[in-house]
N, C-alpha and C positions, 0 to 999 in steps of 0.2 A: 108264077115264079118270077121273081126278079131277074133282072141283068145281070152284067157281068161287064164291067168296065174297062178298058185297058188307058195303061196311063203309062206316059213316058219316065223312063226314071229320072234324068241328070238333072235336067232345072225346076221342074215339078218339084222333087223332093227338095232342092235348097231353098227355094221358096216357100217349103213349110216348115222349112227348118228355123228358118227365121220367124216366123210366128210363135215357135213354141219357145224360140227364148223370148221371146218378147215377153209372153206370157209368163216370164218368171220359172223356167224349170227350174227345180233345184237340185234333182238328180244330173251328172250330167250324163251330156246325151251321148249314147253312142248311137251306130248307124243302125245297128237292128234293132233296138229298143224305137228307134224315131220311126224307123218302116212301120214297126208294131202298130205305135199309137196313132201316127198320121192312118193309117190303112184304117184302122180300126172307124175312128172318127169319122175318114171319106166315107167309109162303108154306111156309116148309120146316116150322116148326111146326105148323101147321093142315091140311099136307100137300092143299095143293089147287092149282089150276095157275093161278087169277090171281084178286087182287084188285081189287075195282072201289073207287073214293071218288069219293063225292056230294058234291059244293059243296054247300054251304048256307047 
């Protein structure tokens, strides 16, 4: 079985926010749409079966 990750939410996610405009979105991003896909991505990179994010 896989892990399970936890990850901070506040600068975690703005630092991948900037990656994915870098990369040219052309939709734009809202915040659940970017949780979506960054999550998604970590998940298959990091190879673990879910991510958690802590409000803070």
């Amino acid at each position: 079985m896989k892990p399970s990750i936890l990850v901070k939410n506040t600068r975690w996610v703005l630092k991948e926010k900037q990656k994915y405009k870098k990369k040219g979105a052309k939709k734009r991003i809202t915040k659940k749409s970017l949780h979506k896909s960054i999550l998604k991505d970590k998940i298959e990179s990091e190879n673990v079966s879910k991510i958690f994010i802590i409000q803070n």
